[in-house]
C-alpha positions as CSV (number, residue, x, y, z in Angstrom):
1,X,-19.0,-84.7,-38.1
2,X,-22.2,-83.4,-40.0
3,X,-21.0,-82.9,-43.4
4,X,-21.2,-78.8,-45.0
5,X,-22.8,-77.5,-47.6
6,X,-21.9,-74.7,-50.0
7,X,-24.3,-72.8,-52.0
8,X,-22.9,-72.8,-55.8
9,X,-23.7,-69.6,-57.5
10,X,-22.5,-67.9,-61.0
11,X,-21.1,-65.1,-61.9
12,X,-23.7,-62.9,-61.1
13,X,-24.3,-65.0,-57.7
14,X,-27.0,-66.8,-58.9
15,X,-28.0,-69.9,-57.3
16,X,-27.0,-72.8,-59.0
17,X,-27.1,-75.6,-56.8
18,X,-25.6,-77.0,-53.6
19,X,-22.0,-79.3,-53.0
20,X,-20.7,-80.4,-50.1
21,X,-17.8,-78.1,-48.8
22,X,-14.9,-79.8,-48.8
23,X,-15.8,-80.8,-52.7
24,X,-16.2,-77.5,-53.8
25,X,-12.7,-76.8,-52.3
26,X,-11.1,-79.1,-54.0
27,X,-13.0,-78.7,-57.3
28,X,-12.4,-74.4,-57.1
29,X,-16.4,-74.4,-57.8
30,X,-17.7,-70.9,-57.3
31,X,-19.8,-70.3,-54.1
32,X,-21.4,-67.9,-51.8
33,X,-19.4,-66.7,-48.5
34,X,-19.5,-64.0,-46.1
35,X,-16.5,-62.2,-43.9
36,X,-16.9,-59.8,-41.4
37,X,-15.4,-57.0,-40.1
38,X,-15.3,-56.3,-36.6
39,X,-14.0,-53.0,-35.2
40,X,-14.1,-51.3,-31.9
41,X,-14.6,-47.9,-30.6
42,X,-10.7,-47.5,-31.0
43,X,-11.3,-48.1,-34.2
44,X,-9.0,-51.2,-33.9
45,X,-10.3,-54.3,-36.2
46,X,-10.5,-57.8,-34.3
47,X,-8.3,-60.4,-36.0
48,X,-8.4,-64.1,-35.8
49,X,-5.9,-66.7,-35.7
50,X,-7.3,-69.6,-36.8
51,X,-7.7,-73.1,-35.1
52,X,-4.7,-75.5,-36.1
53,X,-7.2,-78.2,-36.4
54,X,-9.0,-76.1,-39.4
55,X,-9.0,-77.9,-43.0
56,X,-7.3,-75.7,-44.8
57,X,-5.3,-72.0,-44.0
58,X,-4.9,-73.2,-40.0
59,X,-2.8,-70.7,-38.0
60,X,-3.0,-68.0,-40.2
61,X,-4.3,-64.4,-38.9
62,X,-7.8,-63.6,-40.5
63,X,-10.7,-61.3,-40.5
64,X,-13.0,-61.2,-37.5
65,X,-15.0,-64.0,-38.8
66,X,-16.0,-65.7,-41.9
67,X,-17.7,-68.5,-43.3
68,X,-20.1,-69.9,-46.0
69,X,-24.5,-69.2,-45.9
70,X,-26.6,-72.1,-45.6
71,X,-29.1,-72.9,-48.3
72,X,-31.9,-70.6,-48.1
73,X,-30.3,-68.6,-45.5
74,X,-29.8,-64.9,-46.1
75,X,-26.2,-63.5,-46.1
76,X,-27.1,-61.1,-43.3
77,X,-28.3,-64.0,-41.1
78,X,-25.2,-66.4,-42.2
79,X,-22.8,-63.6,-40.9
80,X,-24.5,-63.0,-37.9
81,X,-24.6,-66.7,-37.3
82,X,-21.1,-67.0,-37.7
83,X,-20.1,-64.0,-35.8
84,X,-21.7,-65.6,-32.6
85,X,-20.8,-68.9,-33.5
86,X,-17.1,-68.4,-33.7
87,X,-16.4,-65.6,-31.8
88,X,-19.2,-65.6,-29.1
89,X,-20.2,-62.2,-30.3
90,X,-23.5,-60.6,-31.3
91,X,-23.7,-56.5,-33.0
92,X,-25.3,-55.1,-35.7
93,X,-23.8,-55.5,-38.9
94,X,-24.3,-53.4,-42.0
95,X,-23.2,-54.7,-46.0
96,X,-19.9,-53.1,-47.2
97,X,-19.1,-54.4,-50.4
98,X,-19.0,-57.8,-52.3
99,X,-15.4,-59.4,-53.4
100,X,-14.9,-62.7,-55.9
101,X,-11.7,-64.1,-55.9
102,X,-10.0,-67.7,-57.1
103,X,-7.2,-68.3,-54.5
104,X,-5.0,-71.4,-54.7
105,X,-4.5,-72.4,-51.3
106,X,-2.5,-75.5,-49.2
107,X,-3.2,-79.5,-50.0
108,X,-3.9,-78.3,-53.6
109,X,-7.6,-77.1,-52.5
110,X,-9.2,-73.7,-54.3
111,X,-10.9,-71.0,-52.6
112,X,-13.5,-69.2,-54.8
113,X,-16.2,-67.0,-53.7
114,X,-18.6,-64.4,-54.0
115,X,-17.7,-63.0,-50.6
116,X,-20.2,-60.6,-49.0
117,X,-18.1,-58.6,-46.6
118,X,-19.7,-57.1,-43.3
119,X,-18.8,-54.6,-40.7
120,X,-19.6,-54.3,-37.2
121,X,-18.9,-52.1,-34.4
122,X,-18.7,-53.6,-30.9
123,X,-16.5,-53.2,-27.8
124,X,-17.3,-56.3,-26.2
125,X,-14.7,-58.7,-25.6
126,X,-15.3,-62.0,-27.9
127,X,-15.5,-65.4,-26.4
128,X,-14.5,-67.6,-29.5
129,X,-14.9,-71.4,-30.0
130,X,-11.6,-73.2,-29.5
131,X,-12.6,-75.1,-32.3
132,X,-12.1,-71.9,-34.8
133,X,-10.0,-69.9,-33.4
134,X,-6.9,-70.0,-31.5
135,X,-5.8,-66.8,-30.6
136,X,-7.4,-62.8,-31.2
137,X,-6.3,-59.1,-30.6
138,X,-7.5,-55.9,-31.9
139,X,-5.1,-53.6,-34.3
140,X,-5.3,-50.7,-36.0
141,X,-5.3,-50.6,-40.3
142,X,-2.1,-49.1,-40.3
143,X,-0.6,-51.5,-38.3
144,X,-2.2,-54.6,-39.6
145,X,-0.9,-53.3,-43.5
146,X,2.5,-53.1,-42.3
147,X,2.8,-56.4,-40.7
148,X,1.3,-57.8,-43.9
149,X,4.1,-56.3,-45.5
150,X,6.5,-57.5,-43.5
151,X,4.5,-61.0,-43.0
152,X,2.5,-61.7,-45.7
153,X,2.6,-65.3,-45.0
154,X,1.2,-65.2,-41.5
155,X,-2.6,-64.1,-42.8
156,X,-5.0,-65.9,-44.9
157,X,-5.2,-64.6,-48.8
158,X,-8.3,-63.3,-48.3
159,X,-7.9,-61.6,-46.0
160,X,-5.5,-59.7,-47.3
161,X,-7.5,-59.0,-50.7
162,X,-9.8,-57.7,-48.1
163,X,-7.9,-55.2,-46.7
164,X,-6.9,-53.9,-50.1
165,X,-10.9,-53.3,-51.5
166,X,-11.4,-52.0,-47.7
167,X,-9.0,-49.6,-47.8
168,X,-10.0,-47.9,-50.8
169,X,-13.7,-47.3,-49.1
């Protein structure tokens, strides 16, 4: 497997170099990610469960999609990338709103980003890579706050700080 690279950014998400992936997870080193938002004319938001086989947060329920830019790669570009690339989908997408957060997560790794989140509208049924995902469906906010609620430990962490920023939008 081709090994990953995160962009490393400051505070103010300015480039400061390059580490590979799984380093910067373990290290909790700030870097650049995007997540996306994918809703359809319902106005019901497609979820992810992601692949068991995934490093770190496998199984959990998740945003539509969400991943890390490539060096010189524009956030845009890097969530539409990813959007296709996990969930066989392609829409327009539009900036929301940017979220940092330092999240202590399984196998004593670190999630910390400067997450630019995207949203999407599309009714077209996603064909996602095995490899990512394992299961989807499309729910409405209301029910997808409740069952976090109820289940907070069936969705990823930041997914769910997500939701929170989203909701007051």
């Amino acid at each position: 497997m081709e090994k990953e690279y995160v962009v490393l950014v400051d505070s103010e998400d300015t480039e400061i170099g390059v580490m590979d992936k799984i380093q910067a997870h373990k290290e909790g080193k700030l870097h650049r990610a995007i997540s996306v938002l994918i809703f359809n004319s319902k106005q019901q938001l497609l979820l992810q469960k992601r692949a068991a086989i995934k490093y770190h947060s496998p199984g959990l329920w998740s945003n539509t999609c969400c991943s890390h830019p490539r060096q010189n790669e524009k956030n845009h570009q890097a969530a539409s990338r990813r959007l296709k690339e996990e969930m066989g989908l392609d829409c327009h997408l539009n900036f929301l709103f940017n979220l940092t957060y330092k999240l202590n997560l399984e196998d004593n790794l670190i999630e910390h980003e400067y997450d630019y989140i995207y949203v999407g509208q599309s009714d077209t049924l996603p064909n996602p890579d095995s490899k990512e995902v394992s299961e989807w469906r499309y729910e409405d906010i209301q029910s997808i706050e409740r069952e976090i609620k109820l289940n907070p430990h069936a969705f990823t962490p930041w997914f769910k700080l997500i939701m929170e920023q989203f909701k007051t939008r």
